[in-house]
DSSP file (Angstrom, degrees, kcal/mol; ACC not computed):
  #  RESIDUE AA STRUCTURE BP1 BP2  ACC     N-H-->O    O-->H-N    N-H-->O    O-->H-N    TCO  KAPPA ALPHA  PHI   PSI    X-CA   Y-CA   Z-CA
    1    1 A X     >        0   0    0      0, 0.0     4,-1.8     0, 0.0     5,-0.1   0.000 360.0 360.0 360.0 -36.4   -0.4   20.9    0.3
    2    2 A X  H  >  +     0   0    0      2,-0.2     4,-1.3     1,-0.2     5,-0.1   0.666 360.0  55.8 -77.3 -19.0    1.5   20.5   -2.8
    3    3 A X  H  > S+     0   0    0      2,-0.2     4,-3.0     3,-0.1     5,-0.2   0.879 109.3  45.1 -85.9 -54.1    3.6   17.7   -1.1
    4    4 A X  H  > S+     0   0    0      2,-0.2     4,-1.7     1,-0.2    -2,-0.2   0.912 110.7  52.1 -72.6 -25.9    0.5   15.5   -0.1
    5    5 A X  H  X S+     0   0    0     -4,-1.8     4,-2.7     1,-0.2     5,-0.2   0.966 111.0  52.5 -78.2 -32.7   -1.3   15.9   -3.7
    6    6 A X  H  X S+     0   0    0     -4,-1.3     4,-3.4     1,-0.2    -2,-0.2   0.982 113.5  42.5 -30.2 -68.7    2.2   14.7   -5.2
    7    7 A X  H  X S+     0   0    0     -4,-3.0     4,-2.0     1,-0.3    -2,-0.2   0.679 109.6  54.0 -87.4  -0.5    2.0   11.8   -2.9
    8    8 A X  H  X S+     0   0    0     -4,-1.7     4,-1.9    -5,-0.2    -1,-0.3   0.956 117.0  41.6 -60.4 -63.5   -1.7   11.0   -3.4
    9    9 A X  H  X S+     0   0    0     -4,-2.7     4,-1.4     1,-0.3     5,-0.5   0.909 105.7  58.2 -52.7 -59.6   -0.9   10.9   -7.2
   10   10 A X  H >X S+     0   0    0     -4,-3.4     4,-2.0     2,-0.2     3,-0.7   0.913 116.1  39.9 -36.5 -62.6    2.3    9.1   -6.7
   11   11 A X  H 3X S+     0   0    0     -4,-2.0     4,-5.4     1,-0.2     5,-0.3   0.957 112.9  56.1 -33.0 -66.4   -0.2    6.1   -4.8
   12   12 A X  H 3< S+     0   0    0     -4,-1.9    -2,-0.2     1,-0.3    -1,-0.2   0.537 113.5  34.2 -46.1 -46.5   -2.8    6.5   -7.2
   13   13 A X  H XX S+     0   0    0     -4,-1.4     3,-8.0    -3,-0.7     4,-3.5   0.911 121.8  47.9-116.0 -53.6   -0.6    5.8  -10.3
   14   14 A X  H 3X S+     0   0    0     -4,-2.0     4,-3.3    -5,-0.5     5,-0.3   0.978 112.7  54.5 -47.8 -48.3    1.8    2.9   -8.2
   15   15 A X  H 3< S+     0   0    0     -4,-5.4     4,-0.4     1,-0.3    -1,-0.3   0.605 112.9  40.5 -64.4   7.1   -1.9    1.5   -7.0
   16   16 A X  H <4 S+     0   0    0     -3,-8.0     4,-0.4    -5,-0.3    -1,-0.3   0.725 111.3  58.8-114.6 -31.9   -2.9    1.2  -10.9
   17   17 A X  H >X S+     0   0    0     -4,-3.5     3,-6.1     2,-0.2     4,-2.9   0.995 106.2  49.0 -38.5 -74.9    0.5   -0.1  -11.7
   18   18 A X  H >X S+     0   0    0     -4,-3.3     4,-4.4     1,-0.4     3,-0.6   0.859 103.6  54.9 -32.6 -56.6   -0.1   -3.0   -9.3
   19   19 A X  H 34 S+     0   0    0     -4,-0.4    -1,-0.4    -5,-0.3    -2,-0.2   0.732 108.9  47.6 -68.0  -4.7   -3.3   -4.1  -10.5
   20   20 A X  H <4 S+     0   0    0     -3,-6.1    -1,-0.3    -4,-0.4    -2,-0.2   0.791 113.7  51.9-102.8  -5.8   -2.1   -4.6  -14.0
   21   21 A X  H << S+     0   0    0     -4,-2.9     2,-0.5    -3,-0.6    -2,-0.2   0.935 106.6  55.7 -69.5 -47.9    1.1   -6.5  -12.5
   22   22 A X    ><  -     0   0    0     -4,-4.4     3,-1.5     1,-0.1    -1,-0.1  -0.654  61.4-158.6 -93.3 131.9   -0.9   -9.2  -10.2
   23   23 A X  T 3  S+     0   0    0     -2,-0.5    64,-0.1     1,-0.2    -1,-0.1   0.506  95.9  59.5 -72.4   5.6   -3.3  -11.3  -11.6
   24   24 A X  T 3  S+     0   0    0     62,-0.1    63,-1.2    67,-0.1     2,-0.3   0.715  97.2  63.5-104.6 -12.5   -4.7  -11.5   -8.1
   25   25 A X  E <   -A   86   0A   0     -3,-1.5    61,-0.1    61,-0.2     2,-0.1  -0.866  59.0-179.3-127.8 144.4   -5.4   -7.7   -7.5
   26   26 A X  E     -A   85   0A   0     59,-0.9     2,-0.9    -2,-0.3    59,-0.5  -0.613   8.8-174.7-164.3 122.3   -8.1   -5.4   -9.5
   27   27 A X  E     -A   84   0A   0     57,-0.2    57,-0.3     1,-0.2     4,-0.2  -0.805  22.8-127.4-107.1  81.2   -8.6   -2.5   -9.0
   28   28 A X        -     0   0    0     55,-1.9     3,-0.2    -2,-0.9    -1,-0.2   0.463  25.9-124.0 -22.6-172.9  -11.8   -0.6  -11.1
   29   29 A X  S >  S+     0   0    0      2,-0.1     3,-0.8    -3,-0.1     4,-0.2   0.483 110.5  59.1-120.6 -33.6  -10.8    2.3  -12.7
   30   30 A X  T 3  S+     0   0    0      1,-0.2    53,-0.2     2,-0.1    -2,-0.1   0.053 111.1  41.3-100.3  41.2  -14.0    4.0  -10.3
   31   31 A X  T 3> S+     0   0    0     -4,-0.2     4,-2.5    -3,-0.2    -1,-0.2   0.255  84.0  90.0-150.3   7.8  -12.5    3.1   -7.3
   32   32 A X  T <4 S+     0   0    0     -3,-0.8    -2,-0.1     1,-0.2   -17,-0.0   0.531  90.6  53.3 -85.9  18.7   -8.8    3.8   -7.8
   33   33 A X  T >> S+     0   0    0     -4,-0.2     3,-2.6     3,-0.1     4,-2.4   0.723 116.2  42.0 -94.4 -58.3   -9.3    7.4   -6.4
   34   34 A X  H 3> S+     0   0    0      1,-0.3     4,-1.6     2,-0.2     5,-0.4   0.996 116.2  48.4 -50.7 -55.6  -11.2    5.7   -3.0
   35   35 A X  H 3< S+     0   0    0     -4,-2.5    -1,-0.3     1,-0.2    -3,-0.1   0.232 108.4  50.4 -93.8  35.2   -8.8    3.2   -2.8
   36   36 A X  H <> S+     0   0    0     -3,-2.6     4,-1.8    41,-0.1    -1,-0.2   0.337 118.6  46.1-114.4 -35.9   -5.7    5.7   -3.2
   37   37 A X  H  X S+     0   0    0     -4,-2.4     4,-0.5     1,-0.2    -2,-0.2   0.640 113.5  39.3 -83.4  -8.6   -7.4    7.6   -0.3
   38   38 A X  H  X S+     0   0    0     -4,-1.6     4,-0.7    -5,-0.2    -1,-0.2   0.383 108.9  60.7-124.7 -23.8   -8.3    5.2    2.1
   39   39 A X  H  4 S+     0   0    0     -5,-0.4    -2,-0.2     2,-0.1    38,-0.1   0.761 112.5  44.6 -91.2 -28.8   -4.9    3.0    1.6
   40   40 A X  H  X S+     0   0    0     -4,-1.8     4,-1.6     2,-0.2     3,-0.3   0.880 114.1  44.9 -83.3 -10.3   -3.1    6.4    2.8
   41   41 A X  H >X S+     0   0    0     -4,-0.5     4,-4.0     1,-0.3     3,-1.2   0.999 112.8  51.2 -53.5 -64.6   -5.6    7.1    5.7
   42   42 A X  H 3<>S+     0   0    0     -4,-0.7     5,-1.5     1,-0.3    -1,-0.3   0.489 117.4  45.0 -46.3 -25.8   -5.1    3.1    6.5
   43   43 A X  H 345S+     0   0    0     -3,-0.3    -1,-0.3     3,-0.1     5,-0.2   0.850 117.3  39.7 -99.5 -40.8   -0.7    4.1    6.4
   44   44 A X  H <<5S+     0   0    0     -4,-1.6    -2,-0.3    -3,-1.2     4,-0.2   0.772 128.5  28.6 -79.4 -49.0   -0.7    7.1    8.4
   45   45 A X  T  X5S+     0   0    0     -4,-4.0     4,-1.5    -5,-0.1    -3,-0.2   0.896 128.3  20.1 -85.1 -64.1   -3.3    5.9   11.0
   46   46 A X  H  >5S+     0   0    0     -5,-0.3     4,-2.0     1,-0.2     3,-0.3   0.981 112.0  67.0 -69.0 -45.9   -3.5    2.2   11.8
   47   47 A X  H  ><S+     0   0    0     -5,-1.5     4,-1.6     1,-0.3     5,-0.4   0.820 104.2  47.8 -44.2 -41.7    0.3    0.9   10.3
   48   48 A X  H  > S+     0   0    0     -5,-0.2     4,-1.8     1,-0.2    -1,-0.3   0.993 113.9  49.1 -72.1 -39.3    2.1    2.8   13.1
   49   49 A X  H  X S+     0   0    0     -4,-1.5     4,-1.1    -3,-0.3     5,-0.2   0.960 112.4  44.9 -41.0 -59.9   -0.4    1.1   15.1
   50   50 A X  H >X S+     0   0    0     -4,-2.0     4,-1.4     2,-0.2     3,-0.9   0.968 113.3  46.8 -47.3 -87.8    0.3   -2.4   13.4
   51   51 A X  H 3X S+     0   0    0     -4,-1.6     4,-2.5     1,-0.3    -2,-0.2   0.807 109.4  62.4 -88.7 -47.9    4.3   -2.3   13.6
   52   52 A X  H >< S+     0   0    0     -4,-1.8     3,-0.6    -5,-0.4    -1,-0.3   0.739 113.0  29.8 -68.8 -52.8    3.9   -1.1   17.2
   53   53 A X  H X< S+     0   0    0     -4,-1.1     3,-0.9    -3,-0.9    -1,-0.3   0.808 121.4  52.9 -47.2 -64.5    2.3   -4.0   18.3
   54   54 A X  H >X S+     0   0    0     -4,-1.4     4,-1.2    -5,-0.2     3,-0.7   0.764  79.6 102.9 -46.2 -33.5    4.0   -6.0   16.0
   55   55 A X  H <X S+     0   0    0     -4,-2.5     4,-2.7    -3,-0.6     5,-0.3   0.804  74.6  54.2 -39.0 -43.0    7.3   -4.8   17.1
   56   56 A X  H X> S+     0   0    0     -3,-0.9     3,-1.6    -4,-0.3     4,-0.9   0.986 114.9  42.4 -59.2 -50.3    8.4   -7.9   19.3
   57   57 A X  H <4 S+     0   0    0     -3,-0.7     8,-0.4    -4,-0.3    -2,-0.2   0.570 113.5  51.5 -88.3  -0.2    7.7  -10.3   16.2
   58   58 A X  H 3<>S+     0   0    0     -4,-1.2     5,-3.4    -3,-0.2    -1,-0.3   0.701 110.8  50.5 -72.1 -28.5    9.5   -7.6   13.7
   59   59 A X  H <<5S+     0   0    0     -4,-2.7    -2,-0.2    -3,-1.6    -3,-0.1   0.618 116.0  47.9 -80.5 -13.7   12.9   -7.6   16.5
   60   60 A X  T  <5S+     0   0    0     -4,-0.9    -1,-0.2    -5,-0.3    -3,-0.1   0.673 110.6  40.2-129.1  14.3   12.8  -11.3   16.1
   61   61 A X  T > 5S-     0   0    0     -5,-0.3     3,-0.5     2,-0.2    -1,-0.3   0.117 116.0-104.8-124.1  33.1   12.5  -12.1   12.6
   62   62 A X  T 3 5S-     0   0    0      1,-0.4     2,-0.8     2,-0.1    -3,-0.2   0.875  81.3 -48.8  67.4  44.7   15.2   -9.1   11.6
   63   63 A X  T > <S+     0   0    0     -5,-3.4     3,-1.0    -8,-0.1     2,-0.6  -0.849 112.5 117.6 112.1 -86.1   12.6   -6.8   10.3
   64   64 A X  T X>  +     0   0    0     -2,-0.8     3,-2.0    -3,-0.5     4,-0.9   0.103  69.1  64.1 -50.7 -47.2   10.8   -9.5    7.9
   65   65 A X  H >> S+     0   0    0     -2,-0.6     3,-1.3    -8,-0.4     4,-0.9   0.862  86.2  77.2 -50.5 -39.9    7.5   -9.3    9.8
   66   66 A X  H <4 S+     0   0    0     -3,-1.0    -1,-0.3     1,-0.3    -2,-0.1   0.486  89.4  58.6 -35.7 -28.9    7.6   -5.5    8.5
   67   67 A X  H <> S+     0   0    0     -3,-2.0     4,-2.0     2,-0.2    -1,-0.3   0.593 107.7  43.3 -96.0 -37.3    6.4   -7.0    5.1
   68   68 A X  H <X S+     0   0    0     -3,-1.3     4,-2.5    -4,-0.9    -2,-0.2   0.862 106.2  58.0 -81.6 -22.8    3.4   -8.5    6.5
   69   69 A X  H  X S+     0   0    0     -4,-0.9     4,-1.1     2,-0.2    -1,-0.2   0.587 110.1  43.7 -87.2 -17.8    2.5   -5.7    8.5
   70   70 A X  H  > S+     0   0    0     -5,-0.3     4,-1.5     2,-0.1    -1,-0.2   0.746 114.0  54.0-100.9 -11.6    2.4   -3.5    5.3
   71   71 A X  H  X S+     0   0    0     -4,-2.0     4,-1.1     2,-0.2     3,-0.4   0.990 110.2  50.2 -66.0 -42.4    0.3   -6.8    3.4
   72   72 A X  H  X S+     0   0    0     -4,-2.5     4,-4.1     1,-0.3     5,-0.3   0.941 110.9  47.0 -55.2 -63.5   -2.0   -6.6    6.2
   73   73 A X  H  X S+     0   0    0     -4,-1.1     4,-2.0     1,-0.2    -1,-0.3   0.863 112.5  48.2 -36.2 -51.6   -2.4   -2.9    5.6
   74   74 A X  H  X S+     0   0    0     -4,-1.5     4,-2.5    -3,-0.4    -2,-0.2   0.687 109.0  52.5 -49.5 -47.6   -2.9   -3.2    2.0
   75   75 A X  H  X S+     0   0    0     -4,-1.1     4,-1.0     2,-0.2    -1,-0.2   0.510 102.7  58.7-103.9   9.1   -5.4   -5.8    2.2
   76   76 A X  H  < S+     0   0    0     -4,-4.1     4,-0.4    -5,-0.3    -2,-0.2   0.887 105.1  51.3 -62.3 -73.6   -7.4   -3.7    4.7
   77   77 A X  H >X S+     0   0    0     -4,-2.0     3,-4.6    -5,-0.3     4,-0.9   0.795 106.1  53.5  -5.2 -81.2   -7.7   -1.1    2.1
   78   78 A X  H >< S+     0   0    0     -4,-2.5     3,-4.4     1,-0.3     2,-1.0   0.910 110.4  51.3 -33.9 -69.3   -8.9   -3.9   -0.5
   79   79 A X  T 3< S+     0   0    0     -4,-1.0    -1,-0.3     1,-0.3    -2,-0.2   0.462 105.0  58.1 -70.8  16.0  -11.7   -4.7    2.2
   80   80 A X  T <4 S+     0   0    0     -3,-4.6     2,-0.6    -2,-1.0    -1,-0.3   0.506  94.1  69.0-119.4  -5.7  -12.7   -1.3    2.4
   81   81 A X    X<  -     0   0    0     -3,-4.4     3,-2.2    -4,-0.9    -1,-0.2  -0.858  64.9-145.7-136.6 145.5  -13.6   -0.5   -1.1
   82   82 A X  T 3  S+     0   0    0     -2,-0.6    -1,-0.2     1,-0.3   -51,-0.1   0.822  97.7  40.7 -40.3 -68.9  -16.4   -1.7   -2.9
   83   83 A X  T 3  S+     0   0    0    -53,-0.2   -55,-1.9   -56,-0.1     2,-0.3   0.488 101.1  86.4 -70.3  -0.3  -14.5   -1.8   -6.8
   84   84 A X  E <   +A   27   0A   0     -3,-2.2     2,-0.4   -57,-0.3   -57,-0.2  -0.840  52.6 170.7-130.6 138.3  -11.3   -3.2   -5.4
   85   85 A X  E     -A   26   0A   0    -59,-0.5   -59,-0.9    -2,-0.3     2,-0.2  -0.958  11.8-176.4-133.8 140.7  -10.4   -7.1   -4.8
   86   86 A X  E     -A   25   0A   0     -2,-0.4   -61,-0.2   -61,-0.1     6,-0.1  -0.582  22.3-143.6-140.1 107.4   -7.0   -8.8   -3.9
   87   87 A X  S    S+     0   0    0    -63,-1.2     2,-0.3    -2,-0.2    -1,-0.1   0.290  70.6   1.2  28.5 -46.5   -7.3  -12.7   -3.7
   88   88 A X    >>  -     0   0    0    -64,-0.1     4,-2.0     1,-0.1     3,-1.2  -0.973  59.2-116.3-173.5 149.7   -4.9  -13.3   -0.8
   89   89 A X  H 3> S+     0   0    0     -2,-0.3     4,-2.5     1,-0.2   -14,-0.1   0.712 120.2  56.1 -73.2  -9.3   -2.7  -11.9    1.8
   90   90 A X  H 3> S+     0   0    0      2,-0.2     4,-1.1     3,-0.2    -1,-0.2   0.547 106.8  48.8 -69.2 -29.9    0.1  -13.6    0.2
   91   91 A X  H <> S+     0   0    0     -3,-1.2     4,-1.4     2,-0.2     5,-0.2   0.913 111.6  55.0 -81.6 -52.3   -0.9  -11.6   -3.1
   92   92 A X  H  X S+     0   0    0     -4,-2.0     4,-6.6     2,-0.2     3,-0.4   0.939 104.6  50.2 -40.9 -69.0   -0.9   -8.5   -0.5
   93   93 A X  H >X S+     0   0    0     -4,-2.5     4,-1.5     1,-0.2     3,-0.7   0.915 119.7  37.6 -43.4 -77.6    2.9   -9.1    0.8
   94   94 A X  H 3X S+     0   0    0     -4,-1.1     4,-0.8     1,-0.3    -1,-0.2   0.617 112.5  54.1 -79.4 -16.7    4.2   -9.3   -2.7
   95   95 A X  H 3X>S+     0   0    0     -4,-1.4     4,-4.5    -3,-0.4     5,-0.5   0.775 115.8  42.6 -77.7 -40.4    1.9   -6.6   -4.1
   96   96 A X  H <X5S+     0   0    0     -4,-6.6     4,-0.7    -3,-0.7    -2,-0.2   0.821 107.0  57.7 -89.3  -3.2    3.3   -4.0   -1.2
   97   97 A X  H  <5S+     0   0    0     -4,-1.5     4,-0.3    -5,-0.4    -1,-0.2   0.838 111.6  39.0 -71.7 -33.7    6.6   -5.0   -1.5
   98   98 A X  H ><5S+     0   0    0     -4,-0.8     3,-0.6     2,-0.2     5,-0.4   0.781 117.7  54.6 -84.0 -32.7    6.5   -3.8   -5.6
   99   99 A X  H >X5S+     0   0    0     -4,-4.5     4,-1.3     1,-0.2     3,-1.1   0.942 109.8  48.4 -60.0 -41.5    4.1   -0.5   -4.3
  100  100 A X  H 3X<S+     0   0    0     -4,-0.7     4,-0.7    -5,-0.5     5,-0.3   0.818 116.7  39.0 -53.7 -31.8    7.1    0.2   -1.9
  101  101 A X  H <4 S+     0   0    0     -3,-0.6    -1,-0.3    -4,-0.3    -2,-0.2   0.144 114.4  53.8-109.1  12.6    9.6   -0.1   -4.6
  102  102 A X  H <>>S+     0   0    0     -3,-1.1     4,-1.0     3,-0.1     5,-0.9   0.244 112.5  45.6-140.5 -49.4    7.3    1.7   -7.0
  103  103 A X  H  X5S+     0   0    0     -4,-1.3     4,-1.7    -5,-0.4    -2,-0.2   0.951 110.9  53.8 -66.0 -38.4    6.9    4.8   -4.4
  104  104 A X  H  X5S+     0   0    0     -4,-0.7     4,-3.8    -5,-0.3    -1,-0.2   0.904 109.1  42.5 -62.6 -89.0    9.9    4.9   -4.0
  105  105 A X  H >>5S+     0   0    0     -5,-0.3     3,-1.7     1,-0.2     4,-0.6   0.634 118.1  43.9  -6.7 -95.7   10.9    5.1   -7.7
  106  106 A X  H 3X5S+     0   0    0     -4,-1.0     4,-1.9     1,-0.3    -1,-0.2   0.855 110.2  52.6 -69.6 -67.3    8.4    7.6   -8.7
  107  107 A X  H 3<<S+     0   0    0     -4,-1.7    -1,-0.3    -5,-0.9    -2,-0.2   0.836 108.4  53.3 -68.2  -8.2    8.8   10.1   -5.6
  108  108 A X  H << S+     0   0    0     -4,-3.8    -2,-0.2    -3,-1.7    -3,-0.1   0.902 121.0  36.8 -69.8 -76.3   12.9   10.2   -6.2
  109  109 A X  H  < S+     0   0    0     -4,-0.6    -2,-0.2     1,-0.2    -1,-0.2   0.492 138.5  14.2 -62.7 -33.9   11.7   11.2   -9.8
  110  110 A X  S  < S+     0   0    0     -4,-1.9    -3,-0.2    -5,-0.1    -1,-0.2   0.889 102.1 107.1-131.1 -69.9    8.6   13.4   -9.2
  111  111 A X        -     0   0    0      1,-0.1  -108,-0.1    -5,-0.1    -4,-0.0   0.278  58.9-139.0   3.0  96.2    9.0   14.2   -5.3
  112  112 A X              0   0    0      1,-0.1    -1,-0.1  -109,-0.0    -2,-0.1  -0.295 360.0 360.0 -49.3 135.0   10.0   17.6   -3.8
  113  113 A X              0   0    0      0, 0.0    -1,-0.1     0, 0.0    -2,-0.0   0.647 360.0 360.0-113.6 360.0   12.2   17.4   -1.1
């Protein structure tokens, strides 16, 4: 339990990071709890769903497709809550590529293992 409220928080903070990095993403300040919760449902359930599917066009651009399949994710999220906007899927790719590197970051620092 203590491991998932860590990694809620850990979103929560990287998903408030983002919106003040892209000028394309914004994120309300009363929706960044929904749209922390809903972006991990949206990671856990559909992305293994996504790369599976995806998998031939991930084998045949050497993993690169992997990055779209996590903008895609990302900009599900956006379309599922009300206070949160992101511009483009192009905004998406480059916003989960700095949330990856941002999660990363923060759970070596804060993260149990």
């Amino acid at each position: 339990m203590r491991k998932l409220s860590i990694s809620l928080i850990i979103n929560g903070v990287s998903l408030y990071l983002i919106s003040n990095l892209f000028d394309g993403i914004t994120i309300q300040t009363s929706a960044l709890v929904a749209m922390t919760l809903i972006f991990c449902v949206l990671n856990t359930i559909v992305k293994p769903i996504l790369e599976l599917f995806a998998l031939p066009f991930t084998i045949m651009t050497l993993g690169l497709f992997s990055l779209v399949v996590n903008g895609v994710v990302l900009n599900l999220a956006f379309a599922f809550v009300k206070g949160a906007s992101c511009d483009s899927l192009i905004t998406c790719i480059g916003a989960s590529i700095v949330l990856s590197i941002l999660n990363t970051g923060l759970q070596a620092i804060f993260g149990e293992d």
